[in-house]
N, C-alpha and C positions, 0 to 999 in steps of 0.2 A: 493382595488380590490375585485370584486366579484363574484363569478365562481359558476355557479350551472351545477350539472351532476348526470343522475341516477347509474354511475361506479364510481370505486375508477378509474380507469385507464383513463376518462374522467375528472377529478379532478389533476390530477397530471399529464396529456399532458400538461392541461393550464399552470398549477402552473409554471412548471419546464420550458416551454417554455416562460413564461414569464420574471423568473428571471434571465436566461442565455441571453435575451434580454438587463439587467438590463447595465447601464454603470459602475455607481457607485460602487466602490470595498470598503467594511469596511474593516476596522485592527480591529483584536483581538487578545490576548492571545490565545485563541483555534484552531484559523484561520481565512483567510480571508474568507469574506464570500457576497455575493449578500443578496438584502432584498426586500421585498415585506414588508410595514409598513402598518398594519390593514386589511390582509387578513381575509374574510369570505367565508368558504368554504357550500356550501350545497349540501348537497347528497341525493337526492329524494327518495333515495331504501337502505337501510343502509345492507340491505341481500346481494350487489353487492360490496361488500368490500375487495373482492380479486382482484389482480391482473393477467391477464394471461400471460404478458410479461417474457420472459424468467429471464430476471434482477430484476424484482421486484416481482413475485411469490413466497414471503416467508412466505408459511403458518405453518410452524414447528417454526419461529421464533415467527411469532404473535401470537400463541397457547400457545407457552411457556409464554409469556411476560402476556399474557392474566391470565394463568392459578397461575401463579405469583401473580400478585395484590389477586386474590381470596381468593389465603393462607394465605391473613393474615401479608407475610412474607415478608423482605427485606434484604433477605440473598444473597449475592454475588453467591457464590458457586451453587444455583439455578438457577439463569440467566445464569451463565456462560454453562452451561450444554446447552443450547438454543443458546446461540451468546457468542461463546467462545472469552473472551480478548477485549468485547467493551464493559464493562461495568468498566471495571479494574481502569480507570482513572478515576473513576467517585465515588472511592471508599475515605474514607477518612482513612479506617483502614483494607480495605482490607477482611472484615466479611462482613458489610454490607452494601447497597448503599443507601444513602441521600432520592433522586430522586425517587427510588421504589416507588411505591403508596397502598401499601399492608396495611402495618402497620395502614396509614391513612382513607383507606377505611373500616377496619375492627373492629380498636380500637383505633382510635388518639385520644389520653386523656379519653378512658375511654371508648369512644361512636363509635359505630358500624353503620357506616354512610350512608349503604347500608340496614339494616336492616331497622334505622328511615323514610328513603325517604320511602320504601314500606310503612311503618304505617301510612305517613302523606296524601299518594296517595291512600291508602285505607280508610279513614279518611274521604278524602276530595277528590273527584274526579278532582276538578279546581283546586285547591291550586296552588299559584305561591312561596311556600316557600320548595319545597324538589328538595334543593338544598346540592350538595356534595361539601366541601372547600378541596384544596391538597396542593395550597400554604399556607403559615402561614409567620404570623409577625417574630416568631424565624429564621425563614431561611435566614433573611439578618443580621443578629446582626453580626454576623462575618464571614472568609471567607471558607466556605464549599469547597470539591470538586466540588459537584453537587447538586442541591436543584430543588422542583418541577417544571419542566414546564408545568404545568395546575395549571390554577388559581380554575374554577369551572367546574361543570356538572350542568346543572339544567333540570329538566323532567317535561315535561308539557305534561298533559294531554288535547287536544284537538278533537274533531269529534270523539270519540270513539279508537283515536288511543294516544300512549305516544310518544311524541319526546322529542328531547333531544339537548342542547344548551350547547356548550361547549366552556368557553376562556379559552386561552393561551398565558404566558407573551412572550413565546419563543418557535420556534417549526422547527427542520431540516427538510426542504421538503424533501429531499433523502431518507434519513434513518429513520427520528423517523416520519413522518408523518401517511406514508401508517399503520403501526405499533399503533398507534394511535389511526386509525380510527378504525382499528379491534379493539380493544379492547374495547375502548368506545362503539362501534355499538353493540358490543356483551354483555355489561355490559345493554344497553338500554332494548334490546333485553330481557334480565334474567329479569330485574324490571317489564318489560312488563306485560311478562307471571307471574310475580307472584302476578301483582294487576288483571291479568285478560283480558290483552289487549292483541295487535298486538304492534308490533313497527311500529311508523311513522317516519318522516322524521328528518337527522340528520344537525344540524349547528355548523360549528369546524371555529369558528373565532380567531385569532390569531395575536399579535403584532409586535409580528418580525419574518413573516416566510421567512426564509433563504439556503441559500446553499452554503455549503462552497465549499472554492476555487479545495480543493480535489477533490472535485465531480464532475466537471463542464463535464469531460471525461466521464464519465458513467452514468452521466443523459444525456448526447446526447446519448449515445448510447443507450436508451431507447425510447428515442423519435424518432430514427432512424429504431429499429423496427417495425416501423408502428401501427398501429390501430389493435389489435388483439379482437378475437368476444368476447362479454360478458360474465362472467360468474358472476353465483347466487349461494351462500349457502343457504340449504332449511331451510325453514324457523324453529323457534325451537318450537319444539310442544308443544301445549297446557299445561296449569296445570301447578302445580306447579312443578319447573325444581328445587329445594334445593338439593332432594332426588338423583338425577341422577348427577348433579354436585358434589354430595360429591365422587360417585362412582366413577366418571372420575378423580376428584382429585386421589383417590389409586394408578387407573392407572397411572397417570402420575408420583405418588411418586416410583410407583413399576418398573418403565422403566426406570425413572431418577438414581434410586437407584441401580438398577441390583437385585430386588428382583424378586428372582423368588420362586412360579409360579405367573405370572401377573392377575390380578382379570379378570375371566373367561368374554371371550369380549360379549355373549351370557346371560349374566346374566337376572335370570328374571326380568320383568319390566320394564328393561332398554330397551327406543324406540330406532331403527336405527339409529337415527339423532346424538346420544349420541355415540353407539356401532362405528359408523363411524370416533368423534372425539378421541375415544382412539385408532381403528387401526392406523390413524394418529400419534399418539406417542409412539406407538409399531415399527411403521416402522422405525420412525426415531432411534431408538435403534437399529433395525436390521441394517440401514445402518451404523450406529458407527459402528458394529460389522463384518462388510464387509460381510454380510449373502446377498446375491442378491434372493437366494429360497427364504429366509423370506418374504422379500418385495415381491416377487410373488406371495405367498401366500396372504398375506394380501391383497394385490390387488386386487385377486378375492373374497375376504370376504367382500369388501368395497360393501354398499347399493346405493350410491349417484352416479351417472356418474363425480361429478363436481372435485370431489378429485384424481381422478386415473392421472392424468396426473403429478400431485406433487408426487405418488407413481412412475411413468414410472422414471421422471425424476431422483431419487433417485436411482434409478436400475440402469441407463444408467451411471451414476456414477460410482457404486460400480463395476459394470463391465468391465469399461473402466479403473480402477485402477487396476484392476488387471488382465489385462493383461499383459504378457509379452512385458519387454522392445525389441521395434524395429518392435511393431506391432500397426499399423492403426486403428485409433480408425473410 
């Protein structure tokens, strides 16, 4: 199957309409599950990677997960903070998770694998070898909780612009796909700007993308809410992004942490596009903390139009919880 759409939410109509289509039920240990066998997905605008559907607009979860692999780290207790209790089973010892891609982006065996791709793309503007490996030979020798589902990433530089070519042995359409492509898009994105380009277009082909039997209720109800209008995160600006990504890291360490005071969202040098993804993780603190001012605050701080609706909705939450029982939301 082969699905081209310049939206994540044009990507995942098809996907998810087709595999509810599907007859075939697998058995598995995990779940039953429908299958699309040698899906490629392509996504002409990899800036349109969010969703605006009320069910799959999870930009606080894709941020965390994103902001995750960056660290370095594949600590449980980090995810968890982001998508409380879905990563638990996936844990082998409850510290840390298999699966994470941190440790292997950053330092697997030694080597910083996001560092080299920049050097070999700055090197060599064609090169077809800055390629990122996430599965490995040790992940089947016995039997894990969870082990990589991404085989590779590879970034090709073509027309002036870098894409990006991703397999997958295994991939949840529901829940890990949308999730997925933000990260990746956004990972392409970072390489981009720091050999100097724009990002091009992205391809997420995958061997068994699936949905399991759980799901089957709440991907209709997605696809049930109809066709909602596109949205675009702006693009990330120019230069090199290392210096402003370390800063947004603080942030996220400082909100995840309860460190207070949180590294001032104003900081010099820090462009909009950056100050915006940390009110983004500010808020989601404040709504932990059932603060509904906070989130209003932050919301009129926010630069982009594209984010305030992820802010409203987090309000209309915290509000609606706390109201007294026996009153009308």
């Amino acid at each position: 199957m082969e699905v081209t759409s310049d939206t994540l939410d044009g990507l995942l109509r098809t996907v998810l309409a087709s595999l509810l289509g599907q007859e075939e039920l697998v058995k598995a240990h995990r779940g039953n599950f429908k299958e699309l066998f040698g899906a490629c997905l392509h996504l002409t605008n990899p800036m349109a990677r969010l969703s605006r559907s009320e069910s799959k607009g999870k930009i606080y979860s894709a941020l965390g997960e994103f902001l995750w692999y960056l660290s370095g780290d594949t600590r449980l207790d980090f995810i968890d903070y982001y998508v409380p209790g879905r990563f638990q089973e996936e844990s082998d010892d409850q510290v840390t998770v298999r699966s994470g891609y941190g440790d292997r982006l950053r330092g697997w065996r030694g080597f910083n694998q996001i560092e080299n791709v920049i050097k070999v793309l700055t090197d060599s503007r064609t090169s077809r070898r800055a390629v990122i490996q996430l599965f490995d030979a040790s992940d089947i020798v016995e039997r894990f909780a969870s082990i990589p589902c991404t085989c590779t990433l590879q970034f090709l530089v073509r027309g002036e612009r870098l894409h990006l070519f991703v397999t997958m042995r295994s991939n949840d359409a529901f829940i890990g796909l949308p999730h997925d492509i933000f990260a990746f898009t956004m990972l392409q994105e970072l390489i981009a700007r720091s050999v100097g380009l724009a990002a091009g277009e992205y391809k997420h082909c995958v061997g068994s993308l699936h949905l399991y039997e759980r799901d089957f209720d709440v991907a209709q109800q997605y696809l049930d809410e109809g066709w909602q209008d596109p949205i675009v995160m702006p693009a990330m600006p120019a230069g090199d992004p290392w210096r402003a990504v370390e800063w947004l890291q603080s942030v996220e360490t400082a909100t995840r942490l309860k460190i207070d005071p949180v590294p001032q969202t104003y900081a010099a040098n820090v462009d909009p596009y950056w100050q915006d993804l940390a009110l983004l993780l500010m808020s989601l603190r404040a709504s932990k903390e059932r603060d509904a001012d906070r989130i209003a605050q932050l919301k009129g701080e926010l630069h982009s139009e594209v984010y305030k609706m992820f802010l409203m909705a987090r309000f209309d939450q915290v509000e609606q919880n706390q109201q007294p029982r026996g009153v009308m939301s």
